[in-house]
C-alpha positions as CSV (number, residue, x, y, z in Angstrom):
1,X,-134.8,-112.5,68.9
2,X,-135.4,-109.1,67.1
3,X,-137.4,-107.0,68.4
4,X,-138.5,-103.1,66.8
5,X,-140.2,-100.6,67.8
6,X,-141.9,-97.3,66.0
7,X,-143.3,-94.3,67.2
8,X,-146.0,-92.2,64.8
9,X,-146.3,-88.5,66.1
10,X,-149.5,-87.9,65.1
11,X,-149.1,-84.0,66.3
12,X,-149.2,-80.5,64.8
13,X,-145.7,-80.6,63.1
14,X,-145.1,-79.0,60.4
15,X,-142.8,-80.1,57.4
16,X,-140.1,-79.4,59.8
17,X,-136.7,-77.0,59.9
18,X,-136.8,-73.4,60.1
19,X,-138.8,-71.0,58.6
20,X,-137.7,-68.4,56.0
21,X,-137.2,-65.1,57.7
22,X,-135.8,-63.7,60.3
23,X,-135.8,-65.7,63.6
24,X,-138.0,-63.7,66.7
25,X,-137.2,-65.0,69.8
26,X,-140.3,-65.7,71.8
27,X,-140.4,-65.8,75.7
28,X,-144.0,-67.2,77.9
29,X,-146.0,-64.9,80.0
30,X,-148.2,-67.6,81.9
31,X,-149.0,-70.5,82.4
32,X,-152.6,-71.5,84.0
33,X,-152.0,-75.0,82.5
34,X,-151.6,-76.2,85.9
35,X,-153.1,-79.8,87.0
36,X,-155.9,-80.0,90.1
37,X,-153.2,-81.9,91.9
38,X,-151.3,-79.1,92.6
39,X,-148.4,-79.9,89.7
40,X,-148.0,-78.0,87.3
41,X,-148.0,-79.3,83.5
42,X,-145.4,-78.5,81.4
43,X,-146.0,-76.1,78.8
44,X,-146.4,-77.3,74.9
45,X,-142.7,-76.1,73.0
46,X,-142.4,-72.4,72.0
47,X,-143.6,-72.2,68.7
48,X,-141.0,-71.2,65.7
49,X,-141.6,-68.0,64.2
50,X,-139.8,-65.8,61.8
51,X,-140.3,-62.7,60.2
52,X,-139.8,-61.8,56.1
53,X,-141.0,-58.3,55.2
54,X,-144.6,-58.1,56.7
55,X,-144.9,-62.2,56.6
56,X,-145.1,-64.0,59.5
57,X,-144.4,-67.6,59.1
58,X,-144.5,-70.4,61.9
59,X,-142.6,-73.6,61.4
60,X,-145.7,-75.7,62.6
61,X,-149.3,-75.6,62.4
62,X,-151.5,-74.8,65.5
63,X,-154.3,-77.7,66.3
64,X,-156.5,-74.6,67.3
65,X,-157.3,-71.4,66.5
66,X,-154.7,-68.6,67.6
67,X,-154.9,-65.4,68.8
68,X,-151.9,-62.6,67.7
69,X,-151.6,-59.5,68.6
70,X,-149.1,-56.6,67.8
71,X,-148.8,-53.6,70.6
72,X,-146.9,-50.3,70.4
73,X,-144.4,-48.7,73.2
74,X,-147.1,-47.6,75.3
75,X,-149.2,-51.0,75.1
76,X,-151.9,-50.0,72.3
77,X,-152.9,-53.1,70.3
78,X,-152.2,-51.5,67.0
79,X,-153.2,-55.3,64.9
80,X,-154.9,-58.2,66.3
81,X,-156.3,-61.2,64.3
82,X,-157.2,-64.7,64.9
83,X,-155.0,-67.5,63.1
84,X,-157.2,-70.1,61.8
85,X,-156.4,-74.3,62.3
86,X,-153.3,-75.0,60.6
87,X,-152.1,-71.9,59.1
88,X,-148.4,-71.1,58.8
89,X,-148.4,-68.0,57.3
90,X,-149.8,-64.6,58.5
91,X,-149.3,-61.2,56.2
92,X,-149.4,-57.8,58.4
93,X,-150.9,-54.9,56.9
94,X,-148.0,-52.9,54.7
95,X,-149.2,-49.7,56.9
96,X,-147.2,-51.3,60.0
97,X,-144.4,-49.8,60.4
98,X,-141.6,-49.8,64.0
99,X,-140.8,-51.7,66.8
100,X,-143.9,-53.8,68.1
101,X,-144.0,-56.9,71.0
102,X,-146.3,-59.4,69.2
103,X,-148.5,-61.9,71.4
104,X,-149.1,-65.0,70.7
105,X,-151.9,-66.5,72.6
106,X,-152.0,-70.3,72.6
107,X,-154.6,-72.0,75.1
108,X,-153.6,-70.3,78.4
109,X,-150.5,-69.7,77.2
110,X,-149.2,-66.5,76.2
111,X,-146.0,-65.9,74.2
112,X,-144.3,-62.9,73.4
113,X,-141.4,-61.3,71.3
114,X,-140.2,-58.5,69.7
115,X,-140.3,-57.5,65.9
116,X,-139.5,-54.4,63.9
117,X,-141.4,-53.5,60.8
């Protein structure tokens, strides 16, 4: 007897591997994702984001729109934009230029990381 089995992910993914650019690290703020049962859901993976120049570029595409959001040292949103369904790419204004933690806001979820411009 032979028996198979196949799994379709019929997710967000990407075309897969690493985006060009520079790697930035991302670490999660919150999560409110949590069920009525008292458990708490896991949160969805880290997203893959790298830096080139001004580009951002993230390895997969979101299934909703995304909120980003670049702050200064003292906390200032200097840039904030909303990433439309299934874009991977995200060009910062060339007038951006330092250290800035950019924020990622998924759902409930909030990422955050670290990038110089």
């Amino acid at each position: 007897m032979f028996l198979f089995a196949s799994v379709t992910y019929a997710g967000t993914k990407g075309t897969g591997g690493d985006p060009p650019g520079e790697p930035i690290p991302l670490s999660i703020i919150n999560d409110d994702h949590g069920l009525e049962s008292g458990f708490p859901k896991s949160p969805e993976d880290t997203p893959t984001v790298s830096l080139d120049d001004h580009t951002l570029y993230f390895a997969d595409a979101f299934s909703e729109v995304v909120a980003i959001e670049l702050k200064d040292a003292s906390g200032t949103v200097v840039y904030s934009t909303n990433l439309p369904i299934g874009t991977q790419t995200l060009v910062l204004p060339a007038t951006l230029s330092g250290t800035y933690t950019i924020y990622i806001y998924v759902g409930g979820l909030c990422y955050y990381g670290q990038i110089t411009l």
